[in-house]
PLY file of the C-alpha trace (Angstrom):
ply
format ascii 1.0
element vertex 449
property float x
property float y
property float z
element edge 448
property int vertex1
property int vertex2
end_header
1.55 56.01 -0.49
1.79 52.79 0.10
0.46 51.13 3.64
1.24 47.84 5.39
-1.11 45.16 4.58
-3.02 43.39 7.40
-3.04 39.74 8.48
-6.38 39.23 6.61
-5.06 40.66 3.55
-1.92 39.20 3.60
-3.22 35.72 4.38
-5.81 36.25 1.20
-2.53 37.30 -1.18
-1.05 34.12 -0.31
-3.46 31.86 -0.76
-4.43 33.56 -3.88
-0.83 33.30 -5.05
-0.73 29.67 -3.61
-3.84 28.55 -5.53
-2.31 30.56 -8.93
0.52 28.38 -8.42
-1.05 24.98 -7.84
-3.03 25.88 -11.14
-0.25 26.27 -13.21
1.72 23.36 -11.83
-1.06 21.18 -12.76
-1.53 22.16 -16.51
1.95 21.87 -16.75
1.77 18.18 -15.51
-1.77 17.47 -17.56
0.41 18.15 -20.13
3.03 15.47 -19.49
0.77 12.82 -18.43
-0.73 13.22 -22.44
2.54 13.15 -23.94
3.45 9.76 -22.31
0.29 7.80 -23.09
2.36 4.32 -23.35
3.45 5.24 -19.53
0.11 5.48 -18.34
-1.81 2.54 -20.12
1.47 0.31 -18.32
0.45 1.74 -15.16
-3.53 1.66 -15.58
-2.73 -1.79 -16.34
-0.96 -2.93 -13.48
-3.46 -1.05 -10.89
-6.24 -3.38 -12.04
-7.28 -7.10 -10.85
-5.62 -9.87 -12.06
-9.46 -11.67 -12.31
-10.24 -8.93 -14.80
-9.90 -9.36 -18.61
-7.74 -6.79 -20.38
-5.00 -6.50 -18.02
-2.61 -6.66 -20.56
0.20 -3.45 -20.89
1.23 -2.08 -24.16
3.82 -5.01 -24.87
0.80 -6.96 -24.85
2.02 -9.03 -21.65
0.30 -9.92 -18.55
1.28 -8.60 -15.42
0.24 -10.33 -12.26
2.20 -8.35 -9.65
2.21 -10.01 -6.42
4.15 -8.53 -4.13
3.98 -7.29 -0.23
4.61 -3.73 0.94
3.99 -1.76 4.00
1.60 1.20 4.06
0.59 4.03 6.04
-3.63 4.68 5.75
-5.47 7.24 6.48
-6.50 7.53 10.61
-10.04 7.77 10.42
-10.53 7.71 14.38
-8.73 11.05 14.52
-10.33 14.77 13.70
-7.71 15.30 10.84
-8.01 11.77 9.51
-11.96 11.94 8.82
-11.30 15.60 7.49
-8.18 14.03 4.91
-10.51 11.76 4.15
-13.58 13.78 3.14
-11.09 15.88 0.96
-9.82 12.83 -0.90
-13.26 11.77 -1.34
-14.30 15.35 -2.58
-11.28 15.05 -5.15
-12.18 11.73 -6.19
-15.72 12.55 -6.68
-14.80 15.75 -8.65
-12.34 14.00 -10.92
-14.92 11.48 -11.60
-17.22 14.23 -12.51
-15.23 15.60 -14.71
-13.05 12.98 -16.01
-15.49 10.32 -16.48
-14.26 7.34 -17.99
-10.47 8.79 -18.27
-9.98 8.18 -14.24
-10.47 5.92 -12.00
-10.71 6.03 -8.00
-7.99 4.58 -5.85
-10.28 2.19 -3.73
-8.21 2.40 -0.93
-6.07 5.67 -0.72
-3.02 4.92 0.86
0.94 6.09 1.21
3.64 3.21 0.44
6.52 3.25 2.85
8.45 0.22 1.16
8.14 -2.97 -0.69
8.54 -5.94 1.39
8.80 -8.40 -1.09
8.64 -6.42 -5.02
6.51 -7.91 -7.33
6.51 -11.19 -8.42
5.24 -12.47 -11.78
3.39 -15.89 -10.85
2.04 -17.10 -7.60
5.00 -19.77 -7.61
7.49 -17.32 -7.38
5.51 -15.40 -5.05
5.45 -18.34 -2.74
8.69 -19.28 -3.20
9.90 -16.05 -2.37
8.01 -15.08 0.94
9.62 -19.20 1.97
12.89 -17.90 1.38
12.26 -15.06 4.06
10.01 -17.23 6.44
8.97 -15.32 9.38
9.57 -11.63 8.02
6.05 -10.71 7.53
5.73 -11.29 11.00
8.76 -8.88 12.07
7.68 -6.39 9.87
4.19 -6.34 11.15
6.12 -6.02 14.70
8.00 -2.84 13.57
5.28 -1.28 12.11
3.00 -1.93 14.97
5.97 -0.91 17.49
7.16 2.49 15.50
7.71 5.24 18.11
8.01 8.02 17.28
4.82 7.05 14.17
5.98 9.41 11.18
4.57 12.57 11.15
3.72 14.56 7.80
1.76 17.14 6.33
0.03 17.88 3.09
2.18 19.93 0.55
0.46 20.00 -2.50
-1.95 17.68 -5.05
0.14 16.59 -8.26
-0.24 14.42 -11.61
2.84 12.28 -11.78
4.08 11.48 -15.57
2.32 7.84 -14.99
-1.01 9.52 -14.51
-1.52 9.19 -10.56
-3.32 11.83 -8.74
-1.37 12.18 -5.49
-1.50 14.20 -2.20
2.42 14.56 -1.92
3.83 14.75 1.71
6.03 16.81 3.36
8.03 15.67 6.15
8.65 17.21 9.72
12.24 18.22 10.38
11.79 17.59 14.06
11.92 13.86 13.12
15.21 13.92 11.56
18.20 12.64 12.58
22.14 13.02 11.61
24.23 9.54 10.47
27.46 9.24 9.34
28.63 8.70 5.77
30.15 5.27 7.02
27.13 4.24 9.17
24.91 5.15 6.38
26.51 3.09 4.01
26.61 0.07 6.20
22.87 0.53 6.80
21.92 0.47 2.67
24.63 -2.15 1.83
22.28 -4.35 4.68
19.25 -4.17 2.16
18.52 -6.78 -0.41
18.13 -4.26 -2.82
20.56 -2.07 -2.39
24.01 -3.70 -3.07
26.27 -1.68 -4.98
25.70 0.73 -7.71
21.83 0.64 -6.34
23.24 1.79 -3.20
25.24 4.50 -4.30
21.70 5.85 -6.25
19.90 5.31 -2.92
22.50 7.74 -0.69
22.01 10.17 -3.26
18.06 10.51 -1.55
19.84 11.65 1.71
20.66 15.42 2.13
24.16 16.02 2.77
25.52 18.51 5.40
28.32 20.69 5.86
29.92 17.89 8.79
30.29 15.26 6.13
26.66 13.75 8.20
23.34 12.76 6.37
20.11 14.31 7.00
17.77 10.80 7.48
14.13 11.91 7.87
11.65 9.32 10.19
10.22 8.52 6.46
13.80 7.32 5.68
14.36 5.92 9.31
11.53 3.69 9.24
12.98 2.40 5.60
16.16 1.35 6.56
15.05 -0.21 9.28
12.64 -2.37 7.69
15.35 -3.05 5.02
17.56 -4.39 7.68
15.06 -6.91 8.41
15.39 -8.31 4.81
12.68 -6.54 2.96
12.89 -5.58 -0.98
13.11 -1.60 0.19
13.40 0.78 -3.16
12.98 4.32 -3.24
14.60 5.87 -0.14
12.69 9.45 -0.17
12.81 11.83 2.39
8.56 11.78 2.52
6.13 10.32 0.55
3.08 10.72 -1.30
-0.94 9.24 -1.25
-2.36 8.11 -4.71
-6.10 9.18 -4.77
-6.69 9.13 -8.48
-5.46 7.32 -11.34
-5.63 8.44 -14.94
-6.13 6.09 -17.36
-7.22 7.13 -20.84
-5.44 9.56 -22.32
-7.30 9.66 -25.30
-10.16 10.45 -23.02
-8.41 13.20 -21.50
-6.92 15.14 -24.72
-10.91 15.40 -25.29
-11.22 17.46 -21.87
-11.19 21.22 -22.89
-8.56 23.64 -20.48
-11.47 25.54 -19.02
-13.27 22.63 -17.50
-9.15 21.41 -16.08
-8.65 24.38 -14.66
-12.31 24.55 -12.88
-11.78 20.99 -11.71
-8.57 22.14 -10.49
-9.69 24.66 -8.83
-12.63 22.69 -7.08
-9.67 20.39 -6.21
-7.82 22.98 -4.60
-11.00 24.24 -2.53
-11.32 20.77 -1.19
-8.23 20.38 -0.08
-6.30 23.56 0.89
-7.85 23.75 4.16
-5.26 21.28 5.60
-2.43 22.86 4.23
0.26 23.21 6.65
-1.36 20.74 9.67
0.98 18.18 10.93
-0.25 14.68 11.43
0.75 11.58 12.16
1.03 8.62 9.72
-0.06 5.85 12.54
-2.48 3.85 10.98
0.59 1.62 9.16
0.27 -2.16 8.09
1.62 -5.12 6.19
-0.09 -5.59 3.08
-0.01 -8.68 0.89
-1.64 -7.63 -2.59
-2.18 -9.66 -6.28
-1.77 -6.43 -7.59
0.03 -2.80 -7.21
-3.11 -0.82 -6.25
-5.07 -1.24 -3.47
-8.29 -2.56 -4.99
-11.24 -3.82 -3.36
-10.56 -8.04 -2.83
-6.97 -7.07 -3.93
-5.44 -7.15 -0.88
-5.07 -8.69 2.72
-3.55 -7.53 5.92
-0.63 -9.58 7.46
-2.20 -11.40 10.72
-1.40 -11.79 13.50
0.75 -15.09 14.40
-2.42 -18.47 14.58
-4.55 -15.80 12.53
-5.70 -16.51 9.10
-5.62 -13.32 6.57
-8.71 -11.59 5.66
-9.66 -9.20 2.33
-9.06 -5.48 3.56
-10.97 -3.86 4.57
-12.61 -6.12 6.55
-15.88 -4.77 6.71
-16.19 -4.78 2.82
-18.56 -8.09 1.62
-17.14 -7.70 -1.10
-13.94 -7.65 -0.75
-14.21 -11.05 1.03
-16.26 -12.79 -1.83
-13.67 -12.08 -4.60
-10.30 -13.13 -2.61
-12.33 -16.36 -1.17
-9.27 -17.50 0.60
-6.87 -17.42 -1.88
-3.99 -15.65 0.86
-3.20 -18.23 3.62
-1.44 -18.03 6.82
1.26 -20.25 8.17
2.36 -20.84 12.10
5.01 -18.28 11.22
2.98 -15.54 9.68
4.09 -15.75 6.17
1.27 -14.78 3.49
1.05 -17.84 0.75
-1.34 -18.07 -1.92
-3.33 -21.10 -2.38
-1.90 -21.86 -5.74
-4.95 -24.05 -6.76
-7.52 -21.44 -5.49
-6.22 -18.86 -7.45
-5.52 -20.73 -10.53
-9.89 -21.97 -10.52
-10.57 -18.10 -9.55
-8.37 -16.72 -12.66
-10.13 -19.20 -14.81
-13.19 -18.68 -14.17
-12.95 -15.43 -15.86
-16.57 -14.53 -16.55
-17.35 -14.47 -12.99
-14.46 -13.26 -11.72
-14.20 -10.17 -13.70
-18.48 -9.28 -12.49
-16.82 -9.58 -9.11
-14.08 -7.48 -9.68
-16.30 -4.79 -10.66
-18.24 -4.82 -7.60
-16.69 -1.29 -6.49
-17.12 0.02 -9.64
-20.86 -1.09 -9.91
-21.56 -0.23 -6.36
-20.21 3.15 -6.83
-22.25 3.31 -10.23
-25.48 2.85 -8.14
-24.60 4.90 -5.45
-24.37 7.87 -8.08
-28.10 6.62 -9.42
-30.08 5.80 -6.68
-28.31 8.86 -4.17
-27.50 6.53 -1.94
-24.07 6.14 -0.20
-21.69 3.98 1.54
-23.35 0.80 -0.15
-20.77 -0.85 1.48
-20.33 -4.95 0.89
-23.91 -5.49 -0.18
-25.00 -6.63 2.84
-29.13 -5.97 2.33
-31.17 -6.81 -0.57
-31.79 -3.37 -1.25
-28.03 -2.75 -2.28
-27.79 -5.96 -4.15
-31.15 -4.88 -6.22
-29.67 -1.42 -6.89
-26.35 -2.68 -8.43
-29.07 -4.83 -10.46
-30.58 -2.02 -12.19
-26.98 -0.64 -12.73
-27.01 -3.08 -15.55
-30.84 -3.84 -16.43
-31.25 -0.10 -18.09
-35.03 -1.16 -19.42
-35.79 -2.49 -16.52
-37.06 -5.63 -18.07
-36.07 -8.02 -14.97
-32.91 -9.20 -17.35
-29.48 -8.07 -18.08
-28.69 -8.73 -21.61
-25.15 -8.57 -23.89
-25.69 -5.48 -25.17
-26.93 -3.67 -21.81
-23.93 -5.72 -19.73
-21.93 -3.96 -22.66
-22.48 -0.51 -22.05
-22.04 -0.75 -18.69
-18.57 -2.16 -18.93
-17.71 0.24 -21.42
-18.55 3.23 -18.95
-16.44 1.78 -16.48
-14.15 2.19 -18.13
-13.46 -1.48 -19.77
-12.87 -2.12 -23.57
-14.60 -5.75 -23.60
-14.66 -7.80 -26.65
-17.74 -9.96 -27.55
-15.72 -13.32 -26.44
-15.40 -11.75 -23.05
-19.29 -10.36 -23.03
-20.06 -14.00 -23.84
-18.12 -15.45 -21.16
-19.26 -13.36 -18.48
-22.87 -13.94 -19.39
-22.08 -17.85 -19.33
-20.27 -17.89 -15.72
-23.97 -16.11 -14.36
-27.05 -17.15 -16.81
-27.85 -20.95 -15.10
-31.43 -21.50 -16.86
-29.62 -21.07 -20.25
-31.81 -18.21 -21.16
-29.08 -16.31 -22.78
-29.24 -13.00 -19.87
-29.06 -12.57 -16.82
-31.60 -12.56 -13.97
-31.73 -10.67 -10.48
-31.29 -14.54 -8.89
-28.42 -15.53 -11.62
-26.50 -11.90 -11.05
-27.03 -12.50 -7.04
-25.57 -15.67 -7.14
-22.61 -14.50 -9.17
-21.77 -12.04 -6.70
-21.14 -14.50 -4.00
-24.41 -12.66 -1.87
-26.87 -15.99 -2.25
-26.27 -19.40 -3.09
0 1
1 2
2 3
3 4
4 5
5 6
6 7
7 8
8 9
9 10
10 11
11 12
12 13
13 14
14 15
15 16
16 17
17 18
18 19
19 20
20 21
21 22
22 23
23 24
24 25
25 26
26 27
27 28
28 29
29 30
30 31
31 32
32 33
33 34
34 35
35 36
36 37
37 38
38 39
39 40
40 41
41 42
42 43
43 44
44 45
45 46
46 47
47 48
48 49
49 50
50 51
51 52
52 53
53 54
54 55
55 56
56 57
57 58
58 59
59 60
60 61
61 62
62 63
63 64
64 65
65 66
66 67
67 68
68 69
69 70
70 71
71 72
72 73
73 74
74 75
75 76
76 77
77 78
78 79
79 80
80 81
81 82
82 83
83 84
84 85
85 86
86 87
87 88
88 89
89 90
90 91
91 92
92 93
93 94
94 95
95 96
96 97
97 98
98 99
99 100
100 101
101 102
102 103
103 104
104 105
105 106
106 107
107 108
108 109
109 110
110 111
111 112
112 113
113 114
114 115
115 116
116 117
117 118
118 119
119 120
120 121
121 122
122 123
123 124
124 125
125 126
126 127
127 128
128 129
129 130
130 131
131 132
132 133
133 134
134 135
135 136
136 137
137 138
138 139
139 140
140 141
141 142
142 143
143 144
144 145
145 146
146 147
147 148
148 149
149 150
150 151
151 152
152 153
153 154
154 155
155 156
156 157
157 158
158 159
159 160
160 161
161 162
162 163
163 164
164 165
165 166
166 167
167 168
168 169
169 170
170 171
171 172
172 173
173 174
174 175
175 176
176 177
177 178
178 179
179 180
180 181
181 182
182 183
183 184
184 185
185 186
186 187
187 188
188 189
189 190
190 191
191 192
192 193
193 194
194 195
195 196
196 197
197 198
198 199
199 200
200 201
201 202
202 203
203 204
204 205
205 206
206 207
207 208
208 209
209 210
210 211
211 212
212 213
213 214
214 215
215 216
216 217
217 218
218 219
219 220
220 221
221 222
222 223
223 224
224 225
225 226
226 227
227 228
228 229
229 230
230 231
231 232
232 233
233 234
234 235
235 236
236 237
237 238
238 239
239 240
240 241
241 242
242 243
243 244
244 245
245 246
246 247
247 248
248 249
249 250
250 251
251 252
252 253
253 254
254 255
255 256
256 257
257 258
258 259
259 260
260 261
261 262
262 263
263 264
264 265
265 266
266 267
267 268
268 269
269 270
270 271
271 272
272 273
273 274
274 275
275 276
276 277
277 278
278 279
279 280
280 281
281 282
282 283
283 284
284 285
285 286
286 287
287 288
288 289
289 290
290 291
291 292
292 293
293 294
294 295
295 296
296 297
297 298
298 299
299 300
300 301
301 302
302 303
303 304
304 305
305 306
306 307
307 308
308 309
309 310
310 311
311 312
312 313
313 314
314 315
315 316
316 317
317 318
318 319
319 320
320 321
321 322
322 323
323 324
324 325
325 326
326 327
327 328
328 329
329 330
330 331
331 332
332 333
333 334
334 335
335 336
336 337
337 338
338 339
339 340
340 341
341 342
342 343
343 344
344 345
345 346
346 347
347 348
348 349
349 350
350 351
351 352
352 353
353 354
354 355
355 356
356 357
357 358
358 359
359 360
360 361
361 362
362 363
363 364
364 365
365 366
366 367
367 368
368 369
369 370
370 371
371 372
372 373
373 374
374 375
375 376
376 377
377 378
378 379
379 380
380 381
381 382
382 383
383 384
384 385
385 386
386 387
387 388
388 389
389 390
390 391
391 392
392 393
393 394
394 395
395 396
396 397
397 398
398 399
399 400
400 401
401 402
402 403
403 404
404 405
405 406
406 407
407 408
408 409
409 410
410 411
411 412
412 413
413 414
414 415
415 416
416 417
417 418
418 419
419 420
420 421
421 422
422 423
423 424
424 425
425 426
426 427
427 428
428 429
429 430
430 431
431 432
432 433
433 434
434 435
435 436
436 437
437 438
438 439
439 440
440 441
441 442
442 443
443 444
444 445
445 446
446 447
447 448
């Protein structure tokens, strides 16, 4: 005979039933991620620095992406903000462990809730662009900044989208909603840039439909077509949204990964972060971004200032960050974000030492994972600086040569050719010697002169 199961029991079941599901869901999109390699190299291509060699996509093209969007980040003042981000950490750190070179960490984890201005394929056109709309930078910072009620969300599930991301997908809280007319809502998407016609009619079709002839617009979708009114380049009108943590880049890499060790990095995955299932928090840590490239990269990125402010590298705090944008964003008296045109055409020609820069993340993390250490953040101390050193100097001869500068690009992750070993060796080695020394690598990392 049959009893009635207890809470305890019951609550076990489902989580059981809920982690069996997540496990299958994620083979299942493993899978599709390997059958579109072409899909993935495009989009491991645009997530990296344009001062790195090898950006090129499968067409063989550059792509230089400069664009603006608005973000929400992680709240790391509140108790569910420092626990999200322990369990993104935990998943990045996992995937690295298992994944090696066929991932890489999202520097900066963060949810998009629209394009501002979409990306742009030269600095010119960026600049020109952002002229066009003087001052909305500015006004979108202001909404943003003045958003009451901030979204609220909570966690529904990890997933592997086809283009290899690794993303905490959002659900959104029905409380927020609100009802709009078919008429008002088509007024409000015909007043994006974006949107006009057919592109407009694909947008409504993101809005949930009721019995009454009204649309279901969630705060997600409120905040959107509100920014688009300002003027901004808004695509994508989804009910939620989702936080990239993880991007897969190699599938060649992965097909090498046997199903037993996916499914226990899965699992670990799961562990990490199931715990927040079902809390509700709120998205208010949103800002302005203006970015040289589609992922939030360290010295990638800059946060729109405030009006007589110049823009600094985000985060703020990172050294690094700071050395490898070296003013290339500028400010004017109406808060539009230009690029220094001349600046950024001497930093993406100098591409032996911009592309050691680039990897200071990478190299920092790299060390971090040698020495123990953590949160080598910027490089500030010369104890950091020497670490990320012997990153590279394997024999620990005092001297980074071709070959050792070589292997440590290639477990990065980077496919560099002897041309580009040559150059980046040039940019640092001052005394000629053919490597590199601790003083040559400091000074090529912006930490001494």
């Amino acid at each position: 005979m049959l009893t009635e199961l207890d809470g305890d029991t019951r609550a076990r079941l489902a989580a059981a039933n809920t982690a069996a599901c997540h496990m299958s869901a994620m083979r299942q999109q493993w899978d599709k991620v390997l059958a579109n390699p072409e899909k993935v190299a495009n989009t491991a291509a645009s997530k990296r620095s344009p001062f790195k060699f090898n950006r090129a996509n499968s067409a063989g093209e550059i792509d230089v992406n400069i664009g603006i969007s608005s973000v929400a980040l992680p709240d790391e003042t509140s108790d569910f903000g420092k626990r999200y981000l322990a369990a993104i950490d935990s998943v990045q750190d996992l995937c690295k462990e298992y994944l090696h070179g066929a991932c890489k960490r999202q520097t900066v984890p963060h949810m998009s809730i629209g394009s501002v201005l979409l990306d742009k394929d030269s600095p010119q056109e960026y600049n020109d662009e952002v002229s066009k709309r003087t001052g909305l930078i500015s006004q979108v910072k202001a909404e943003l900044d003045g958003a009451n009620p901030p979204i609220r969300a909570k966690i529904q599930t990890l997933k592997i989208n086809p283009d290899g991301c690794v993303t905490f997908q959002l659900d959104h809280d029905p409380s927020q909603d609100t009802n709009m007319a078919e008429a008002d809502l088509d007024a409000a998407l015909e007043k994006i840039p974006t949107c006009k016609g057919d592109a407009a009619a694909g947008e409504k079709k993101r809005f949930k439909k009721n019995d009454d002839g009204t649309f279901v617009v969630s705060r997600f979708q409120q905040v959107r077509l509100a920014l688009g009114a300002l003027g901004c380049e808004i695509k994508g009108m989804y009910s939620s949204g989702h936080m990239v943590v993880v991007n897969l880049v190699d599938t060649k890499l992965m097909e090498a990964i046997p199903r037993e060790k996916q499914d226990e990095l899965w699992s670990k995955c799961h562990a990490a972060w199931s715990p927040l299932l079902g809390e509700w928090f709120e998205l208010s840590q949103s800002k302005c971004l203006c970015y040289v490239e589609r992922s939030l990269n360290e010295g990638s990125v800059v946060v729109a200032p405030a009006l007589g402010s110049q823009p600094k590298a985000f985060p703020e705090s990172n050294a690094s960050a700071q050395t490898l944008l070296g003013g290339i964003f500028t400010a004017n008296d109406k808060g539009d974000v230009l690029i220094d045109l001349e600046k950024f055409q001497a930093r993406a020609s100098d591409k032996g030492k911009s592309t050691l820069q680039s990897f200071q993340g990478e190299i920092r993390e790299k060390a971090e994972n040698m020495t123990g250490a953590h949160n080598m953040m910027g490089m500030h101390s010369e104890e950091q600086l020497l670490a990320c050193f012997k990153v590279f100097d394997s024999d620990g001869s005092g001297f980074i040569s071709t070959s050792e500068l070589s292997k440590v690009m290639e477990s990065l992750g980077e496919k560099v050719s002897d041309e580009e070993l040559a150059e980046i060796v040039k940019a640092a080695d001052k005394d000629g010697s053919g490597s590199i020394n601790y003083k040559e690598f400091a000074h090529v990392m912006g930490v001494q002169s």
